[in-house]
C-alpha positions as CSV (number, residue, x, y, z in Angstrom):
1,X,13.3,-2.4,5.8
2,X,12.1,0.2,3.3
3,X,8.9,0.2,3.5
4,X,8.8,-0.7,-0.6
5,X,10.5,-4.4,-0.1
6,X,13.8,-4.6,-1.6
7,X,14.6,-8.0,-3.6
8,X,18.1,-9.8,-3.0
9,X,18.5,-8.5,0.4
10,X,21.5,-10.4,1.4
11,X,23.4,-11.3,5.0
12,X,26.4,-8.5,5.7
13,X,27.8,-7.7,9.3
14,X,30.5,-5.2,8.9
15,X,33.8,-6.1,10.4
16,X,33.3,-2.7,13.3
17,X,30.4,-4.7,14.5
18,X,31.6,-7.7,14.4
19,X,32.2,-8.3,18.1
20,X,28.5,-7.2,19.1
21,X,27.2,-10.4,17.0
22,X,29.5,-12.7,18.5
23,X,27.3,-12.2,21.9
24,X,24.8,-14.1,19.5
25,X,21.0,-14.8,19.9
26,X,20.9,-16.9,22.3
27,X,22.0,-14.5,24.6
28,X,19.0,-12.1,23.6
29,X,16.6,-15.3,24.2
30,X,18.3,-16.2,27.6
31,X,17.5,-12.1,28.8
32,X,13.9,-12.7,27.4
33,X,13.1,-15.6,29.5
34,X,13.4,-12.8,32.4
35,X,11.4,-10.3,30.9
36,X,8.5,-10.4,33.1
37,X,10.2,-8.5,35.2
38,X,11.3,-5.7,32.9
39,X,9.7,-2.6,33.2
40,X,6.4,-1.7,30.9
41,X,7.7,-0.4,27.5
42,X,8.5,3.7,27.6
43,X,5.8,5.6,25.7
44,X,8.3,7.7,23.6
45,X,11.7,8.6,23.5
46,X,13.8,10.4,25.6
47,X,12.9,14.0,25.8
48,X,15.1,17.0,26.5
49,X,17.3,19.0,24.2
50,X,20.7,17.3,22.5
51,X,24.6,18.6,22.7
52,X,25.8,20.2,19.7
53,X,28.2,17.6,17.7
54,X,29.3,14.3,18.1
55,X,28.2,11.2,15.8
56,X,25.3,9.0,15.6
57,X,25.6,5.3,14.9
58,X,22.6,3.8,12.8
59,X,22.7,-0.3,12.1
60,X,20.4,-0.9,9.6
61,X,18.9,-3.9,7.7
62,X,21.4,-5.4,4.7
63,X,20.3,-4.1,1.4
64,X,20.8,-5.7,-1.9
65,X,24.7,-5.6,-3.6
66,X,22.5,-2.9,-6.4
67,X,21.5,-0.7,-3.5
68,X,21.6,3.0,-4.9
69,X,21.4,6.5,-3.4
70,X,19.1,7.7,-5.9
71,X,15.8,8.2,-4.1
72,X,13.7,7.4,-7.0
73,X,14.8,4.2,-7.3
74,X,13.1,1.0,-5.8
75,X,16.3,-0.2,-4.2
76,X,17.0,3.5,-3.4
77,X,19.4,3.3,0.3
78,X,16.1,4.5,2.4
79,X,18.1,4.9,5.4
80,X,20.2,7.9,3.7
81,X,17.6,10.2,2.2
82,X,16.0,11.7,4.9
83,X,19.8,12.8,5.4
84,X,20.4,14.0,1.6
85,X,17.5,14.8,0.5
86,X,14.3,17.7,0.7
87,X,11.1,17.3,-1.1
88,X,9.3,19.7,-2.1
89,X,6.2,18.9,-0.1
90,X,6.9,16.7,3.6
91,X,4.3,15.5,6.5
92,X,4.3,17.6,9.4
93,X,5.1,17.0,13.0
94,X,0.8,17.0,13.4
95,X,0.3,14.5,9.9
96,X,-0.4,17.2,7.9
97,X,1.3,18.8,5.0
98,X,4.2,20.6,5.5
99,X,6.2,22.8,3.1
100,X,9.7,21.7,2.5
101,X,11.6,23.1,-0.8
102,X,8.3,24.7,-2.0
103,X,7.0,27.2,0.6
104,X,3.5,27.2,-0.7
105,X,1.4,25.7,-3.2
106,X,-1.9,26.1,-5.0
107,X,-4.4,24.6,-7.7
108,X,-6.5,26.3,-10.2
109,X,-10.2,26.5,-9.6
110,X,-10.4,22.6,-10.6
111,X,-7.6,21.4,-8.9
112,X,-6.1,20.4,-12.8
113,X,-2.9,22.7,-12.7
114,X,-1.3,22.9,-9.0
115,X,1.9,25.9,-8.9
116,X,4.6,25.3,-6.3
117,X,6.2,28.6,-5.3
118,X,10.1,27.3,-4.4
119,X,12.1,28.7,-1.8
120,X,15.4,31.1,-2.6
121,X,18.2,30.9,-1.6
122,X,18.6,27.1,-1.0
123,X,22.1,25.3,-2.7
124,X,22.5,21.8,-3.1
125,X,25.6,20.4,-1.4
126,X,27.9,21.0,-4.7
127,X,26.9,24.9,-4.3
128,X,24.7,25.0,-7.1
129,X,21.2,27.1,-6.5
130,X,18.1,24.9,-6.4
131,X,15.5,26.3,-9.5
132,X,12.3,25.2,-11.0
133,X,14.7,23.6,-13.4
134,X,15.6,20.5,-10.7
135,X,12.1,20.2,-9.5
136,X,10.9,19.9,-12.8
137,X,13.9,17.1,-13.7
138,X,13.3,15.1,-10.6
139,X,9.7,14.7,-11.4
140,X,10.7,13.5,-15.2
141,X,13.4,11.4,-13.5
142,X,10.6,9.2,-11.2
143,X,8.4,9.3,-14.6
144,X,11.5,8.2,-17.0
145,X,10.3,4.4,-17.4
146,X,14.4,3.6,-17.3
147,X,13.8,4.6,-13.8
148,X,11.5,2.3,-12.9
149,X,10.5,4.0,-9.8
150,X,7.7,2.8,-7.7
151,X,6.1,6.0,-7.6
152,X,5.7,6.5,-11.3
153,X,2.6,4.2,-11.0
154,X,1.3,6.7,-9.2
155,X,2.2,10.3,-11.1
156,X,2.4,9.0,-14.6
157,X,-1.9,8.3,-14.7
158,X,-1.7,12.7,-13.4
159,X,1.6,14.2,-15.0
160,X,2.8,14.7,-18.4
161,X,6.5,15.4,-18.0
162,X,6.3,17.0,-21.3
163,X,3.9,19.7,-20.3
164,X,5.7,21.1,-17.0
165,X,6.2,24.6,-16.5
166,X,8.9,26.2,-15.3
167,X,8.0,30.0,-16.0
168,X,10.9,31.3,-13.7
169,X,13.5,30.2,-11.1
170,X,11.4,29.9,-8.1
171,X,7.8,28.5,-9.7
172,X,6.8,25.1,-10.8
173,X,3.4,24.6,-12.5
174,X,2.4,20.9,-13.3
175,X,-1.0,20.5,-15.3
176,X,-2.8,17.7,-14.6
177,X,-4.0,15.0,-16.9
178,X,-7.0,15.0,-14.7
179,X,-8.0,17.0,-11.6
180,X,-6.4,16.3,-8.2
181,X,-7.1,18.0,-5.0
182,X,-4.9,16.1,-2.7
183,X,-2.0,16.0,-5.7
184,X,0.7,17.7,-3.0
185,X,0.4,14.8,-0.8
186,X,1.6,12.4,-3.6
187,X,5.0,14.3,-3.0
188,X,5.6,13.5,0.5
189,X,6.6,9.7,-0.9
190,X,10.5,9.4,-0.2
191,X,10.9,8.3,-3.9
192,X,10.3,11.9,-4.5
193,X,13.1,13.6,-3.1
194,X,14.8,16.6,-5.2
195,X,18.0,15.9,-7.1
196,X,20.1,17.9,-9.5
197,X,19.0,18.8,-12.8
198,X,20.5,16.2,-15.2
199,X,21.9,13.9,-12.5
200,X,20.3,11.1,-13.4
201,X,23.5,9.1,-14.1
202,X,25.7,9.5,-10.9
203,X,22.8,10.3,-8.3
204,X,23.2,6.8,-7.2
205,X,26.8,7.4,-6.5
206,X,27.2,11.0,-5.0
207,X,23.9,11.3,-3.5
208,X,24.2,15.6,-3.9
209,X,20.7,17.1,-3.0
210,X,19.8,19.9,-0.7
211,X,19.5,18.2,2.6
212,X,20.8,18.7,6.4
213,X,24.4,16.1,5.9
214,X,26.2,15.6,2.7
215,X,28.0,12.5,1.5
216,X,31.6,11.5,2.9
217,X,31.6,7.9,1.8
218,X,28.9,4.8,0.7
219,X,28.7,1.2,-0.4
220,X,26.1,-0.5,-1.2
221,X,25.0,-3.1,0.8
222,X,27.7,-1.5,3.7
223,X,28.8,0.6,5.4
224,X,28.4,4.6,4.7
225,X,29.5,8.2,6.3
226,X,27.2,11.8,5.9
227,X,28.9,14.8,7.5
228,X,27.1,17.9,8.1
229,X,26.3,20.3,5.9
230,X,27.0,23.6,7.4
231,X,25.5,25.9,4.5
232,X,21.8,24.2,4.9
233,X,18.8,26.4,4.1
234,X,16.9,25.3,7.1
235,X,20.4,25.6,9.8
236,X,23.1,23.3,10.6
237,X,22.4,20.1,11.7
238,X,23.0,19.1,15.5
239,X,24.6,16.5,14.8
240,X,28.6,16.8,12.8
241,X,28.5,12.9,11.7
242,X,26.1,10.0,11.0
243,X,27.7,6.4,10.3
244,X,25.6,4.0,8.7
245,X,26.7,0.1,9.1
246,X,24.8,-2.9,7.7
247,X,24.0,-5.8,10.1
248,X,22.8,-8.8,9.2
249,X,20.1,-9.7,11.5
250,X,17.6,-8.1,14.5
251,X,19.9,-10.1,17.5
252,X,23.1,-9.2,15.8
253,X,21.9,-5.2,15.4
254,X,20.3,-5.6,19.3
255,X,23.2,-6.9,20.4
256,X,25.3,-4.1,19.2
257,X,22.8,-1.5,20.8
258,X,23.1,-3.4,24.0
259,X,27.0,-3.4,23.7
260,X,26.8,0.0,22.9
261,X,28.5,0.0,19.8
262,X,25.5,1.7,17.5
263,X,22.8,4.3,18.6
264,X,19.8,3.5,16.9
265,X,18.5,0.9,14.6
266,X,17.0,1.7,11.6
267,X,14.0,-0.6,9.9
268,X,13.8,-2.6,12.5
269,X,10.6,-3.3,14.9
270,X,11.6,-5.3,17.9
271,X,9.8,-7.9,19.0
272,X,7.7,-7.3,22.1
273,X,10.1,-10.1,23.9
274,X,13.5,-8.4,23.1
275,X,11.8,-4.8,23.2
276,X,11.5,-5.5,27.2
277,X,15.2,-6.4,27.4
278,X,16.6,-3.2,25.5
279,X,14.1,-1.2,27.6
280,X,15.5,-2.7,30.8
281,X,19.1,-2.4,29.5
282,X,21.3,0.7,31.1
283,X,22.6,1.9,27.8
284,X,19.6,1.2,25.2
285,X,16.1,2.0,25.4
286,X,13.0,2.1,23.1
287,X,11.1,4.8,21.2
288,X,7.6,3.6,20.5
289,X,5.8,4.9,17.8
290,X,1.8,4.2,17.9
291,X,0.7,2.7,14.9
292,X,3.5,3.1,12.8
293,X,3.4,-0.1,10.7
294,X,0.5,-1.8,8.9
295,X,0.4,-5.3,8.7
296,X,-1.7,-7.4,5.7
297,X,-2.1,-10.9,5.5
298,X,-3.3,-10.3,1.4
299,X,-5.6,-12.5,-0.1
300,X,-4.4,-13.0,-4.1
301,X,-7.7,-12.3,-5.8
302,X,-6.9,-13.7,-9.0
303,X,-5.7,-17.1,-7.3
304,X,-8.6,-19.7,-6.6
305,X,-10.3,-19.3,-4.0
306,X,-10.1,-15.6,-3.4
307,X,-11.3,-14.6,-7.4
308,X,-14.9,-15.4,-5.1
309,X,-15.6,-12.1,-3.2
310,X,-17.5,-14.3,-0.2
311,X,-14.6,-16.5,0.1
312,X,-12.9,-12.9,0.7
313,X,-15.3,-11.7,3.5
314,X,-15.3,-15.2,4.8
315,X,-11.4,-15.1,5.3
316,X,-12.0,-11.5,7.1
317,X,-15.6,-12.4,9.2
318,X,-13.7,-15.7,10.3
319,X,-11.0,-14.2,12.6
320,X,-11.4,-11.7,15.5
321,X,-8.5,-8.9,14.8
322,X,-8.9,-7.9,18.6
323,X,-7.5,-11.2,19.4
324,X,-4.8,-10.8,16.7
325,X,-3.7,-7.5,18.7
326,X,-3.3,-9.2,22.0
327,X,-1.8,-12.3,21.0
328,X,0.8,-11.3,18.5
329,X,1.0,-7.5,19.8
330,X,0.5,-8.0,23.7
331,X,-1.6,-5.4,23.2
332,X,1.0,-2.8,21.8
333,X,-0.8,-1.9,18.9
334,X,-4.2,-1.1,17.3
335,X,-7.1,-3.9,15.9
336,X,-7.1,-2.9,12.0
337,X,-10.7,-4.5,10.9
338,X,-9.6,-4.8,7.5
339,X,-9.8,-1.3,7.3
340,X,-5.7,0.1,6.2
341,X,-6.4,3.4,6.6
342,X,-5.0,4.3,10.1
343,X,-7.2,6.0,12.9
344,X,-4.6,8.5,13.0
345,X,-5.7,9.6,9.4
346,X,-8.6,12.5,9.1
347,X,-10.4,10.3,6.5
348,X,-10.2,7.2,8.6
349,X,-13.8,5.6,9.1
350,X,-14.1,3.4,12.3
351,X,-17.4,1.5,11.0
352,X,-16.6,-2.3,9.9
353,X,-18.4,-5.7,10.1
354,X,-18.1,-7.4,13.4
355,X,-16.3,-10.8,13.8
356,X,-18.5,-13.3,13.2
357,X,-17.6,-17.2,12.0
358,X,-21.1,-18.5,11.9
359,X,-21.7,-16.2,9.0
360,X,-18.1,-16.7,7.8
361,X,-19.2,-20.8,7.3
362,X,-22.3,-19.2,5.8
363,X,-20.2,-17.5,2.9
364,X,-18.0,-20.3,2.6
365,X,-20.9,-22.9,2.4
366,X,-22.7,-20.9,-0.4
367,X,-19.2,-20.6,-2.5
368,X,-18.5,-24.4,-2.5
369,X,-16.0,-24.1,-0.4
370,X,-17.2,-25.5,3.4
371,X,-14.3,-26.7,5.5
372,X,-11.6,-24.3,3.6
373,X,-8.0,-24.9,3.9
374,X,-5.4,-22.8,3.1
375,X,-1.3,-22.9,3.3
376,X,-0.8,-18.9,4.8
377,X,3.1,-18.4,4.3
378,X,5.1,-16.4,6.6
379,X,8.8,-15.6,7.3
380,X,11.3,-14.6,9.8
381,X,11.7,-11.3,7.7
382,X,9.7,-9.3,10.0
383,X,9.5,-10.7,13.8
384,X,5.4,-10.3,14.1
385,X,4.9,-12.1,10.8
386,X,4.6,-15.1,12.2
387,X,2.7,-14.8,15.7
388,X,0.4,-12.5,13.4
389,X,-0.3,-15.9,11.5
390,X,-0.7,-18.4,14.3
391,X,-3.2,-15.7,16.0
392,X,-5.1,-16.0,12.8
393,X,-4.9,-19.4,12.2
394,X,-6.1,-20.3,15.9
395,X,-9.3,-17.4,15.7
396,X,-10.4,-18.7,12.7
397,X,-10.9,-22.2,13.3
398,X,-14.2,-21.2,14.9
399,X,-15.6,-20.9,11.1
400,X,-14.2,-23.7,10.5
401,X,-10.8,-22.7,8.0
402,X,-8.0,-24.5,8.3
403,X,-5.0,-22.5,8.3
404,X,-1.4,-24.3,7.5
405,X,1.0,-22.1,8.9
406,X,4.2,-22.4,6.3
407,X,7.5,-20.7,6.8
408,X,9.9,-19.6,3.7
409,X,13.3,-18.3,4.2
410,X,13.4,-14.5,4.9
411,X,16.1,-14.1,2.0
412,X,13.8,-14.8,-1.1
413,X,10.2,-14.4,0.9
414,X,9.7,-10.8,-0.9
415,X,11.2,-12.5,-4.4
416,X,9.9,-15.7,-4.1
417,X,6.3,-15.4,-1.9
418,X,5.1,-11.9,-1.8
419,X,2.7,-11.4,-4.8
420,X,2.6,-15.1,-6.0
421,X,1.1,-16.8,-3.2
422,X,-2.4,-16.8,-2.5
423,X,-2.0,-16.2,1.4
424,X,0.5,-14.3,3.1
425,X,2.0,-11.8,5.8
426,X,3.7,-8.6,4.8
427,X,3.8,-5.3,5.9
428,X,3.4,-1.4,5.6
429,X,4.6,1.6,7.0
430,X,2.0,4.0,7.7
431,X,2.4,7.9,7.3
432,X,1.4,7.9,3.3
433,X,-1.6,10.1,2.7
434,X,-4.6,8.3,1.7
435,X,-4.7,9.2,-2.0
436,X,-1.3,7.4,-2.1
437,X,-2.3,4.9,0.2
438,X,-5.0,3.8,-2.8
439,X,-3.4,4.4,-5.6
440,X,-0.2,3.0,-5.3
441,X,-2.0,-0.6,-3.3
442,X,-5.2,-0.9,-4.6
443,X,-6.0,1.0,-7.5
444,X,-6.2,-1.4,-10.3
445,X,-3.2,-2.4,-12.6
446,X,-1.0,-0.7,-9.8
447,X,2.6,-2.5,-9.0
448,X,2.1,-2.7,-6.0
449,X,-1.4,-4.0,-5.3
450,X,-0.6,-6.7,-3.5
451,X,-3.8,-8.9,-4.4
452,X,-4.4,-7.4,-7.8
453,X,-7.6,-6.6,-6.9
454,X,-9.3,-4.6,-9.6
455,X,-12.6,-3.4,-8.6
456,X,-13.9,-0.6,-11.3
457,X,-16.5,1.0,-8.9
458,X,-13.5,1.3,-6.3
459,X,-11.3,3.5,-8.9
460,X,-14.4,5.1,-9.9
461,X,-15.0,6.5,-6.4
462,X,-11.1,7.3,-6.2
463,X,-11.8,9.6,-8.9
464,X,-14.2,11.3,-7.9
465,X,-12.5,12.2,-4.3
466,X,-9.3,13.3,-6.3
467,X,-11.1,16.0,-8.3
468,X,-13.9,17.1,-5.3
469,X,-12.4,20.3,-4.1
470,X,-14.8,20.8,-1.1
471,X,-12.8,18.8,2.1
472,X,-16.0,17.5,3.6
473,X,-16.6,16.0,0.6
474,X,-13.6,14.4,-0.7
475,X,-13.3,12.8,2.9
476,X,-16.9,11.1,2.6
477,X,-15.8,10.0,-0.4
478,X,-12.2,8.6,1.0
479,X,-14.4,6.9,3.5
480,X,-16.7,5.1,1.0
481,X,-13.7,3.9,-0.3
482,X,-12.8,2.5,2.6
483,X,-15.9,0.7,2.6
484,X,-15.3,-0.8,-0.9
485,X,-11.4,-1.9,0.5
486,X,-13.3,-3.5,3.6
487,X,-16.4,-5.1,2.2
488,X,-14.6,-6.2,-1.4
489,X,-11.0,-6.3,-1.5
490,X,-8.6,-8.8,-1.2
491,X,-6.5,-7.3,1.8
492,X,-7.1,-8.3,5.3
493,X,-5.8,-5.9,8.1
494,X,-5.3,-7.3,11.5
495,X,-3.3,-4.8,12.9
496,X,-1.6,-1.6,13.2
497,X,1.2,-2.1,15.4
498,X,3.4,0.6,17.5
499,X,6.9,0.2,16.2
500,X,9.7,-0.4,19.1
501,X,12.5,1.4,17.8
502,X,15.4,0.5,19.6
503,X,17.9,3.6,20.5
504,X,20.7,4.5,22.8
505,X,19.4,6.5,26.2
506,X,22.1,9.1,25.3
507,X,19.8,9.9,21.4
508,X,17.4,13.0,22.4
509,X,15.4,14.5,19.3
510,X,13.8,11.3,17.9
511,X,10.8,12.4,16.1
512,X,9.7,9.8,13.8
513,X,6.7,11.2,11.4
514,X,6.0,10.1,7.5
515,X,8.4,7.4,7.0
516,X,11.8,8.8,8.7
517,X,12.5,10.9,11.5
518,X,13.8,14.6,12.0
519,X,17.9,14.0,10.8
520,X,18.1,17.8,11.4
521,X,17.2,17.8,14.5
522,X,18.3,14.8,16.0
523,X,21.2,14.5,18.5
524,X,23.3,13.0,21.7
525,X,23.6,13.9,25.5
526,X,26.5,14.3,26.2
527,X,28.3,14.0,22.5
């Protein structure tokens, strides 16, 4: 799944993999029932260095019928960008930033006008030389409200397209509408890849940008081919092919890992259950990545009863989140405290309330609303959705809140439930810096704040960390934000769980950082 939730996902199982589905779930279920004796989940993947050549076989997730290549989009074909695509700015191997197309960067003396010095000698894949020009575009392309890309909520409060410079081939200076120390990171999103000047049109088709494999073929919703792209500024690829398929559902794409018919799946966290099986498997195997995703059960702050900030800090005192872990994570994951700022991330803060439901009935008593019950809707969309809700639903019954535990079909849950009911699960992946992190989930009148909370004194604080130019500084004030988020908001954090990618033993070079892992890089023993 992208991490920004694509409507009108629908069911597809290309014909290729048609054979691996017909082994069917219940297969998958009757390994599972053995799985105590599987061995303990690998720590990481394979190590050890790949072959030259040969072709990697991704199954992904099904994607809606209007699925496009163009990375700004919201229903932009994640799985192929990383591919593609540079930014200017990337996430490093150690989380911090990295330089991609731009090989260095720096802000005036009030961090209001940032210049990106570009790298020469890079071509996009139709041999035309990357300028200042395409940087520039691709940034007035995510800002163009015909767009309607999810990042623009975040760079159109900062950028006016109007005003940035291009003062030669190789440097792009953006002013700022208001200062920004930690502006670079906002780059690192994957709606901000680099595309074409003036491609806006057919970007979603031909999917030319400056990456490691170039387009052979794609369908939306289906199957796709990139081929290596021999003339890439950073070296040739390992790899000579990637095939993309659609599958229609985590036992279906399992199944076809287990059969041997793909090599890695793509968006999709395995249960702990089926995890053990892969793992025990002779051809498949899992890469575990600590922390990776992020998941929410939001709170809709303008929906009775969570417009009443103690009904909010009752909801998060009530339930223990260490319990959440071990029930719905077996302990393969991290206990969030309401807090989603990762304890990976420099500005993470580990203080928090402590569980407690006697003051939780406290909170509720004084807001009128002793005894609460609430319908908490889940899905089979994501497989820890729902023991994430039963886990909560069972520790907080010691404050006395009822919790209904409703399932909607995993086809319309992110039309039809996410952001219009007052209690839900959903789901994050981590990797974004924190300045994104905020803005684009919590700041006020954002798109994709979840709970539309709107808290002034939190935006004011986010301010003032954006233009404080001393580090020390910026990261108190990124931590009393976190305080606000915690203590006010409408998002409760239960967990941050490792994701279980499943992959084929013979994939060596899976390094998954900020959103995707390392396509150039990445290869097979033995292709």
């Amino acid at each position: 799944m992208s991490d920004i939730h694509h409507p009108g996902r629908r069911s597809v199982l290309t014909a290729g993999l048609a054979s691996a589905a017909a082994l069917g779930g219940s297969w998958l279920l009757t390994g599972c029932a053995g799985a105590e004796a599987a061995p303990v989940l690998p720590a990481a993947a394979a190590k050890g260095a790949p072959d030259r050549g040969g072709t990697l076989r991704i199954a992904r997730p099904p994607a809606s019928d209007a699925e496009t290549l163009d990375p700004a989009s919201s229903l932009s074909a994640y799985e192929y960008l990383g591919a593609l695509y540079n930014r200017l700015v990337r996430i490093g191997t150690n989380g911090e930033l990295a330089p991609d197309l731009a090989e260095s960067w720096e802000p005036d003396a009030k961090a209001r006008t940032w210049t990106f010095r570009l790298r020469k000698d890079v071509a996009f894949h139709n041999g035309r030389a990357f300028t200042s020009a395409d940087a520039a575009y691709t940034l007035r392309h995510i800002l163009d409200k015909a767009t309607a890309s999810p990042q623009a909520a975040v760079l159109a409060p900062l950028i006016d397209p109007a005003k940035l410079g291009t003062p030669d081939a190789h440097t792009l200076v953006v002013p700022l509408k208001t200062p920004n120390a930690e502006f670079p990171s906002l780059l690192t999103h994957y709606n901000c890849y680099v595309i074409p000047d003036g491609s806006a049109k057919s970007i979603g088709r031909t999917g030319i940008g400056t990456g490691p494999f170039k387009l052979e073929s794609f369908a939306p919703a289906g199957p796709g081919r990139v081929t290596a792209y021999t003339d890439h500024w950073a070296g040739r690829p390992v790899l000579d092919t990637i095939d993309f398929y659609s599958v229609a559902d985590m036992s279906a794409r399992s199944n076809a890992l287990l059969a041997g018919q793909v090599d890695l799946l793509s968006q999709t966290n395995l249960d702990f259950a089926t995890a053990r099986v892969v793992a025990a498997s002779d051809r498949a195997t899992i890469a575990r990545v600590k922390n990776a995703q992020w998941y929410v059960l939001p709170m809709l702050t303008t929906e009775k009863p969570f417009t009443d900030v103690r009904v909010r800090q009752a909801m998060k005192l009530a339930y223990d989140p260490e319990h959440v872990v071990q029930v719905a994570l077996q302990g393969a994951g991290t206990a969030g405290w309401d807090n989603p700022v990762p304890p990976s991330d420099p500005a993470y803060i580990s203080a928090h309330p402590k569980h407690d439901p006697e003051k939780a009935k406290y909170l509720l008593k004084q807001a009128g609303h002793e005894g609460l019950a609430m319908d908490l809707y889940t899905s089979s969309y994501d497989p820890l959705f729902t023991p994430m809700a039963l886990a909560y639903q069972d520790s907080a019954k010691r404050a006395g809140i009822r919790i209904k535990v409703k399932t909607a079909s995993a086809d319309s849950y992110y039309t039809q439930i996410w952001m219009k009911k007052p209690l839900m699960a959903t789901y994050w992946f981590t990797g974004r810096p924190v300045d994104q992190l905020f803005t684009q989930i919590f700041r006020s009148g954002s798109s994709y704040n979840e709970t539309a909370w709107s808290d002034k004194g939190f935006d004011a604080v986010l301010d003032r960390a954006r233009a404080e130019l001393d580090e020390t500084k910026r990261r108190e004030l990124y931590g009393e934000a976190q305080t606000l988020v915690i203590e006010r908001g409408g998002a409760m954090t239960p967990m941050f769980a490792d994701r279980l990618v499943g992959i084929s033993r013979k994939v060596r070079g899976y390094a998954e950082h900020g959103f995707e892992f390392d396509y150039l890089g990445i290869g097979l023993k033995g292709a």
